[in-house]
C-alpha positions as CSV (number, residue, x, y, z in Angstrom):
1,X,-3.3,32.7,-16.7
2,X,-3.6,35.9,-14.7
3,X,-3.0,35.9,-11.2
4,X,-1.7,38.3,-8.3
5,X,2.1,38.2,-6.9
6,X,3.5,40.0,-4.2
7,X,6.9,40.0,-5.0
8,X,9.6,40.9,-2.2
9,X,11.3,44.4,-3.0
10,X,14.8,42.8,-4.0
11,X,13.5,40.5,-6.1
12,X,11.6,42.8,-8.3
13,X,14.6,44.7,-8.2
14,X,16.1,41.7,-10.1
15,X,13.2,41.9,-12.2
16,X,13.1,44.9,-13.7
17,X,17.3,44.9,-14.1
18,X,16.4,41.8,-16.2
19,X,14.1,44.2,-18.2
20,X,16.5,47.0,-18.6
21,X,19.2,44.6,-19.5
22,X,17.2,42.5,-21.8
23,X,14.8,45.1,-23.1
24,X,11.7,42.9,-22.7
25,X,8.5,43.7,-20.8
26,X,7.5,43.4,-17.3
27,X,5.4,39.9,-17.8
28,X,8.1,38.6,-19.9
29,X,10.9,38.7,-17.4
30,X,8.9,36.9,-14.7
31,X,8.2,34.6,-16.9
32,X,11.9,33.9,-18.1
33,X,12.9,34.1,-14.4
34,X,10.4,31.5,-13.0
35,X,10.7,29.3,-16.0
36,X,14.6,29.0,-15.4
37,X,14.0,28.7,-11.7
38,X,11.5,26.0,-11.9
39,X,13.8,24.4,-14.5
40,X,16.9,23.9,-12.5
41,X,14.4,22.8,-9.2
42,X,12.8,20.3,-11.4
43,X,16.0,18.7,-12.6
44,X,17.8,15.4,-10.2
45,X,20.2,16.7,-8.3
46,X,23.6,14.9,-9.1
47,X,24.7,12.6,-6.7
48,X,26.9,13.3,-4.3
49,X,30.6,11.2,-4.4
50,X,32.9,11.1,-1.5
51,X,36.7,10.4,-2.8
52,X,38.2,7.2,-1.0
53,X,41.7,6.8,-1.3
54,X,43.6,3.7,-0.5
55,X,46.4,4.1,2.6
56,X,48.4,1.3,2.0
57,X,47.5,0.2,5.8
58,X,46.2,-3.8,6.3
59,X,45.1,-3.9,9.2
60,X,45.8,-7.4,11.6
61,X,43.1,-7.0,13.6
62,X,39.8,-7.6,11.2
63,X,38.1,-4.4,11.6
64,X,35.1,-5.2,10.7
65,X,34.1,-7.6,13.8
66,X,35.9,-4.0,16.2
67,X,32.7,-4.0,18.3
68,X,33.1,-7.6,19.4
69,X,37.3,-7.5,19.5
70,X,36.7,-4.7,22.1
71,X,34.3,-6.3,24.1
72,X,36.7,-9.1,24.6
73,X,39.2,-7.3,25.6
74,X,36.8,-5.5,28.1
75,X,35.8,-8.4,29.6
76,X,39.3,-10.2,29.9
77,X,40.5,-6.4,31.5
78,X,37.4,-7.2,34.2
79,X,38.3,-10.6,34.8
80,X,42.0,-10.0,35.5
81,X,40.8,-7.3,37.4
82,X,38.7,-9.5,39.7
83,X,41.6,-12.5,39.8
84,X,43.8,-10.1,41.4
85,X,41.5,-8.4,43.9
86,X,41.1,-12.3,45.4
């Protein structure tokens, strides 16, 4: 396929390095380059691991219900609050 690209001026700088280094025509290093480009975009990227450790901390307090332990203790901090403004 023929076709017109406007290529920005570093990148055919990388271009025809590729076909000094490698000795091989003009069309031939674009090729190379967008084939290996298109190659690497095409493939899944690997998914992405976060390290968990364990601290040797046990909680007391179940810390998945934290939400609803703090809003009990909000509300018992208000109604002391009140008792002793009476």
């Amino acid at each position: 396929m023929r076709t017109t690209v406007t290529l920005y001026p570093d990148v055919e700088a990388l271009i025809h390095k590729a076909m000094r280094e490698r000795r091989i025509t003009f069309k031939e290093a674009l090729n190379q380059a967008v084939r290996a480009g298109m190659t690497r975009a095409v493939a899944p990227p690997a998914p992405f691991r976060t390290p968990t450790f364990r601290l040797g901390f046990e909680p007391t307090v179940p810390l998945d219900k934290a939400l609803r332990l703090a809003a009990d203790l909000e509300d018992e901090e208000l109604v002391r609050r009140l008792a002793t403004r009476k």
